[in-house]
Backbone bond lengths (Angstrom), bond angles and torsions (degrees), N, CA, C in turn:
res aa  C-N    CA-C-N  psi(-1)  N-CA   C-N-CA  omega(-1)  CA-C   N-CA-C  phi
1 X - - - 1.439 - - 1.530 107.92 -
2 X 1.439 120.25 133.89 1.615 131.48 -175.24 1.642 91.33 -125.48
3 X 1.579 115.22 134.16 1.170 133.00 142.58 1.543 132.41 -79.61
4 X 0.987 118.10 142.80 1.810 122.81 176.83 1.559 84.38 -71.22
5 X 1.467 85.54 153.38 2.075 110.67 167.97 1.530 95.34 -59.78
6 X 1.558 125.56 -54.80 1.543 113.18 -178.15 1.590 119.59 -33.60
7 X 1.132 154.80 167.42 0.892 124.29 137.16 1.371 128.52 -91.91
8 X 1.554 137.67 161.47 0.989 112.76 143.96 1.592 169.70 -58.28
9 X 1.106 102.12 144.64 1.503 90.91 -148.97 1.713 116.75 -67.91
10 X 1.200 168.95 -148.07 1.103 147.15 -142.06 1.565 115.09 153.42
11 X 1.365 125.21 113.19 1.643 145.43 1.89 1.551 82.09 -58.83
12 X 1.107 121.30 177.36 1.282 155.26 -174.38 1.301 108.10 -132.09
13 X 2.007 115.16 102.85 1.352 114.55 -148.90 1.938 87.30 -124.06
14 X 1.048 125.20 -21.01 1.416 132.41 -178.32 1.331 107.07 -148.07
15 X 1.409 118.66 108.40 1.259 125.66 163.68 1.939 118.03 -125.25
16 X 0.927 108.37 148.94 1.395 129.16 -156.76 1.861 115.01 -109.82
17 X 1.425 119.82 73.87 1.794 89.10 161.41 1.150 146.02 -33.72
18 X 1.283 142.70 137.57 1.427 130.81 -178.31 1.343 114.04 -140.56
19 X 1.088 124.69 73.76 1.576 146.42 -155.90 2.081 90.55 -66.94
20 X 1.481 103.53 123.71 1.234 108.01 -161.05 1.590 105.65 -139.47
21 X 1.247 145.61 123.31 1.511 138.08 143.17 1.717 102.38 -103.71
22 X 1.658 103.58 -156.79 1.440 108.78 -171.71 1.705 105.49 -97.38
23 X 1.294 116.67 34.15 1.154 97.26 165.37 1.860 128.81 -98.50
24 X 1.163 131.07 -167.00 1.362 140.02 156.59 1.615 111.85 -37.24
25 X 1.035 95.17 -79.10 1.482 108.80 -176.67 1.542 107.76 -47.80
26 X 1.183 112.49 -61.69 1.368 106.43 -169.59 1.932 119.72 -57.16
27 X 1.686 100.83 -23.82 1.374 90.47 178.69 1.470 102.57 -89.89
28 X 1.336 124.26 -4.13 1.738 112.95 -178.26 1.733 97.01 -71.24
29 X 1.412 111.74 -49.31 1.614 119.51 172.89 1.901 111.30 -28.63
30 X 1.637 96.04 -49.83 1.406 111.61 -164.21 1.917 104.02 -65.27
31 X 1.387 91.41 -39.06 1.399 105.45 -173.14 1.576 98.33 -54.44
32 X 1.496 101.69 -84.12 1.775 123.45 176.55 1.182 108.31 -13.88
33 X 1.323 130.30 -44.34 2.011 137.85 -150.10 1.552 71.68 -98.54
34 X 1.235 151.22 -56.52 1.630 132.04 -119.15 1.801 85.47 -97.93
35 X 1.828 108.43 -27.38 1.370 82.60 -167.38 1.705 108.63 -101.53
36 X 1.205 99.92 -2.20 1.917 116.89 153.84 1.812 109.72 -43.73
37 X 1.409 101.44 -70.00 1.211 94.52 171.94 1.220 150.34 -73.06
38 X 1.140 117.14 -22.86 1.572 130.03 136.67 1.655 111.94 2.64
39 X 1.204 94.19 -62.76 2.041 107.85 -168.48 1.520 83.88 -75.31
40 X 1.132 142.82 -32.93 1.738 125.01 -166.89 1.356 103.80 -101.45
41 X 1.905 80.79 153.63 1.266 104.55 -171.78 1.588 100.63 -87.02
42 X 1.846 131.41 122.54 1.077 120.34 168.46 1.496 104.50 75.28
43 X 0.991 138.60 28.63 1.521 134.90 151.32 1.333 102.99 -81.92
44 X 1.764 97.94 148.42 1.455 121.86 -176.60 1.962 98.77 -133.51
45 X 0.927 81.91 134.11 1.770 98.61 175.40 1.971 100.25 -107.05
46 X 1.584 97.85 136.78 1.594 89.97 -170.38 1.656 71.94 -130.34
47 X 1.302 109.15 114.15 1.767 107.94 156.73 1.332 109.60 -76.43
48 X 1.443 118.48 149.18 1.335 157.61 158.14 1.566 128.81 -68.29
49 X 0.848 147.56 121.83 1.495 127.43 -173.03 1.598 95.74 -154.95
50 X 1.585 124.70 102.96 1.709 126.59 -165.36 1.524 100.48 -121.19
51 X 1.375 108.14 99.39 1.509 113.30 159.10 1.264 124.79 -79.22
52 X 1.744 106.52 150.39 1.424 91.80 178.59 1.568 128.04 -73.27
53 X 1.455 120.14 171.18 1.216 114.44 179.93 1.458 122.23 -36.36
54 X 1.175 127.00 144.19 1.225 127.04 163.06 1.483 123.69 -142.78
55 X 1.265 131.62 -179.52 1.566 123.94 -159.32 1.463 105.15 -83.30
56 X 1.012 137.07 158.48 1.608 140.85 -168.33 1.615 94.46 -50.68
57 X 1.553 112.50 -62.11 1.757 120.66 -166.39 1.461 96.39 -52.18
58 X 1.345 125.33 -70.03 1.072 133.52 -163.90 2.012 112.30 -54.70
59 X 1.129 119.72 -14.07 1.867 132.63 -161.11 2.112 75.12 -90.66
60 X 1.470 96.48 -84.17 1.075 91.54 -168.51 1.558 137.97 -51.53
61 X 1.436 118.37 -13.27 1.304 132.46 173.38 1.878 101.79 -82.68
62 X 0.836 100.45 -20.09 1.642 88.01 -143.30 1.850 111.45 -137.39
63 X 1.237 110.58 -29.61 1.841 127.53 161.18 1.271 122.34 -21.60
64 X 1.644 94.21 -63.25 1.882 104.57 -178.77 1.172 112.79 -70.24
65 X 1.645 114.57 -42.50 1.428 125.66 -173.48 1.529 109.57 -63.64
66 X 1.203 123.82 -27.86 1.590 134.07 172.03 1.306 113.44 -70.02
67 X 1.138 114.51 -44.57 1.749 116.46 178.28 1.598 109.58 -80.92
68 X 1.342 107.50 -45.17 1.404 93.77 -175.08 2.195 113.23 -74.11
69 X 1.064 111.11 12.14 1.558 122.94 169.04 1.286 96.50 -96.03
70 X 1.323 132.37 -76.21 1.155 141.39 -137.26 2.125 89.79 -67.74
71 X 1.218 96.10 -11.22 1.868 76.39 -153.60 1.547 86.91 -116.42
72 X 1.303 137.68 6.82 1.515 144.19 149.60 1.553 128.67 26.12
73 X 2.147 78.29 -87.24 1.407 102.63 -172.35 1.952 98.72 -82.19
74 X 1.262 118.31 -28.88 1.904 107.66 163.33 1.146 125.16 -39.52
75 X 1.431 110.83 -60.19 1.476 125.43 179.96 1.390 118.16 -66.52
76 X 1.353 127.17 -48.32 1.479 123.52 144.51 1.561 139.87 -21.56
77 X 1.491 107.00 -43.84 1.095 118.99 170.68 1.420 101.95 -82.88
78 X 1.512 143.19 -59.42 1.235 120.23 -172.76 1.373 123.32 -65.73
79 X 1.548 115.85 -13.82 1.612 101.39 170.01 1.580 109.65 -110.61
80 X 0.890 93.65 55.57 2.072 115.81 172.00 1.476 111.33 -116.97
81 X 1.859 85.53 -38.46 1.881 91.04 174.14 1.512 119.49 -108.74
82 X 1.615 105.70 16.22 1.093 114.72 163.86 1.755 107.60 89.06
83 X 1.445 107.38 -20.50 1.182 99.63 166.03 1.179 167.42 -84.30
84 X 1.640 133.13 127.76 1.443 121.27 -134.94 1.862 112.12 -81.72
85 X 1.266 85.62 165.32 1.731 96.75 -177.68 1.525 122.17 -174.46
86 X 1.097 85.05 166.02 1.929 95.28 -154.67 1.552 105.71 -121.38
87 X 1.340 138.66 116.30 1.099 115.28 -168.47 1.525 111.01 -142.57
88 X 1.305 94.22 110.15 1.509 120.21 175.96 1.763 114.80 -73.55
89 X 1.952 91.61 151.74 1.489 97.54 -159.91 1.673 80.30 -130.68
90 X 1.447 82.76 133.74 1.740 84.12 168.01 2.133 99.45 -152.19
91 X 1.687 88.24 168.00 1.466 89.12 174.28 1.391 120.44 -149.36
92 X 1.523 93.64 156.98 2.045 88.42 -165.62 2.001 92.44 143.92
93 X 0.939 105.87 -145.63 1.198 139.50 179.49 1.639 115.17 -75.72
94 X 1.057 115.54 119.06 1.671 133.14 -146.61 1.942 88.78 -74.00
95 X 1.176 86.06 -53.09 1.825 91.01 -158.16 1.452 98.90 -72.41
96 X 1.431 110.78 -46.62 1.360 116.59 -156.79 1.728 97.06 -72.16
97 X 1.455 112.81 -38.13 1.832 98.88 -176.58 1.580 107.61 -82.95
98 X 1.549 126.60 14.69 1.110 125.63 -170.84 1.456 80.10 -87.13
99 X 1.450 108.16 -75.63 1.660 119.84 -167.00 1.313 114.79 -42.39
100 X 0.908 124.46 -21.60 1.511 148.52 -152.91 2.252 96.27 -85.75
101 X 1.554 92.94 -68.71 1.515 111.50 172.49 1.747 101.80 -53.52
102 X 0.809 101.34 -69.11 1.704 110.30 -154.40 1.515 104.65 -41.07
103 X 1.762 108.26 -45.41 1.328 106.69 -175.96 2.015 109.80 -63.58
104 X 1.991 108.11 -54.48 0.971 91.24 173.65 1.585 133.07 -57.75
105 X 1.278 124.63 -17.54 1.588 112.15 172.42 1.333 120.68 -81.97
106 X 1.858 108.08 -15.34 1.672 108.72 170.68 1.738 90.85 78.91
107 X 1.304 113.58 64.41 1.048 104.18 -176.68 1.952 101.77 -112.81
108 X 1.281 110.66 156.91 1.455 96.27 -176.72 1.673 109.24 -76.97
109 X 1.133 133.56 -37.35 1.472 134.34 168.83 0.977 111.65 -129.66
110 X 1.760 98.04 -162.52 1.656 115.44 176.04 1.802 102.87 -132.60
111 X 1.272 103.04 137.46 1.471 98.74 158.99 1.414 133.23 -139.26
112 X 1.563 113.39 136.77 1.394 91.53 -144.60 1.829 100.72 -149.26
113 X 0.963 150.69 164.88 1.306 137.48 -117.58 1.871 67.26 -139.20
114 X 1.847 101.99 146.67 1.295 111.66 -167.25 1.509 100.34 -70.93
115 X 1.440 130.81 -50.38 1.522 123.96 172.78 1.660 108.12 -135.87
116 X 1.459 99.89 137.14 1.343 115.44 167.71 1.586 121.27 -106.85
117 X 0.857 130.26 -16.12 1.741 141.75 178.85 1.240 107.09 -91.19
118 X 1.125 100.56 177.22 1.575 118.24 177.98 1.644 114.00 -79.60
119 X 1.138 104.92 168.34 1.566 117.47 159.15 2.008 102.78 -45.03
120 X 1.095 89.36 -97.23 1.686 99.30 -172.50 1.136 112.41 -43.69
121 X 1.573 130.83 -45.75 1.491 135.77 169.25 1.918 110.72 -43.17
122 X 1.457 88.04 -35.44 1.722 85.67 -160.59 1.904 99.34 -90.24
123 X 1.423 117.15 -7.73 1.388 124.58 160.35 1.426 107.68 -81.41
124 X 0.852 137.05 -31.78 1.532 132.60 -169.89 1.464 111.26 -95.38
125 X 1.296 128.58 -10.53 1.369 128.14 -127.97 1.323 90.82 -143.44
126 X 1.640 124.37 -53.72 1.215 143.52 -157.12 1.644 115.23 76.47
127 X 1.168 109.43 173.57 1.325 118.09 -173.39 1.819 118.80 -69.76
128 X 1.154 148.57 109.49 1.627 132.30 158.86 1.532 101.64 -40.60
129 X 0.871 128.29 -62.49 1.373 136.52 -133.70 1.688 99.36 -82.02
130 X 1.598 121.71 -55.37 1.682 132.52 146.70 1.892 100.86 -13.91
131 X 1.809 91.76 -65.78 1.577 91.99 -148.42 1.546 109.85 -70.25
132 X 1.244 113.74 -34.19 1.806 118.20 164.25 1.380 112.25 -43.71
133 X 1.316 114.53 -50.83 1.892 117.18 -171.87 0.955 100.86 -57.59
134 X 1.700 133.62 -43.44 1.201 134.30 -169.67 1.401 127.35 -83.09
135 X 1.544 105.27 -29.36 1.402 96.09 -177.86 1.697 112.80 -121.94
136 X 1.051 110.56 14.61 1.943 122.08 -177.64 1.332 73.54 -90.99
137 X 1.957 81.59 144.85 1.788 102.62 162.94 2.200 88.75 -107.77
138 X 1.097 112.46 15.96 1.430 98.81 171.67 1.659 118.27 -129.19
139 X 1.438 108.21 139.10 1.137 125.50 174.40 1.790 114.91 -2.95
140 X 0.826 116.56 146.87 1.058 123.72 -166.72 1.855 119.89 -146.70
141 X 1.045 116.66 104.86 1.998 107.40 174.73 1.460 102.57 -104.93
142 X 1.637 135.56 124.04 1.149 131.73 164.43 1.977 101.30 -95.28
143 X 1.288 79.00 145.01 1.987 92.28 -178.08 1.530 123.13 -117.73
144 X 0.946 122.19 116.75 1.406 129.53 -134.48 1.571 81.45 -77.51
């Protein structure tokens, strides 16, 4: 887990998932949530960043260092607008450690950019974004 230099703000009365890699989509998502919260009082955005499995040596060498690349240009943009964020690294299963987070932080949704993969990736692979709609029992905004 990495904090923004902002801090967060405190009780923490609305907070927001924001399921994020390095693609397009995912930073328009990043965008959408940062300027959502803007209007709230005390919202916290906690980015997401879910690699796939990897070997024990390789998780611990190399996990954080993967998320904190991949999620760059996100984090850039939220501390441009000053806004804070918390950004959790997890690994396994995209949808399932999304749903997984959101419930443990008690977060009010998820938001999450309509596709992040490729063409062929997203045939072979299936959709994140499909599999959240379908299987979260929580709120959900997809961002085109």
């Amino acid at each position: 887990m990495f904090d923004s230099a902002s801090p967060l703000p405190a009780p923490v009365t609305n907070s927001w998932l924001v399921a994020v890699d390095s693609s397009d989509s995912a930073l328009r998502a990043v965008a959408h949530a940062a300027s959502q919260a803007s209007t709230m009082t005390a919202c916290v955005l906690h980015l997401v960043n879910v690699q796939p499995w990897l070997s024990m040596e390789a998780a611990e060498a190399e996990l954080a260092q993967r998320a904190w690349l991949a999620t760059t240009r996100a984090r850039a943009l939220l501390d441009a607008n000053s806004q804070p964020w918390r950004l959790h690294v997890a690994m396994g299963d995209a949808a399932e450690q999304i749903i997984a987070l959101t419930g443990r932080l008690d977060c009010s949704g998820i938001v999450i950019g309509s596709r992040g993969l490729g063409v062929t990736e997203s045939l072979l692979l299936g959709s994140v974004t499909s599999k959240l709609m379908h299987l979260s029992p929580y709120p959900g905004m997809v961002v085109p």
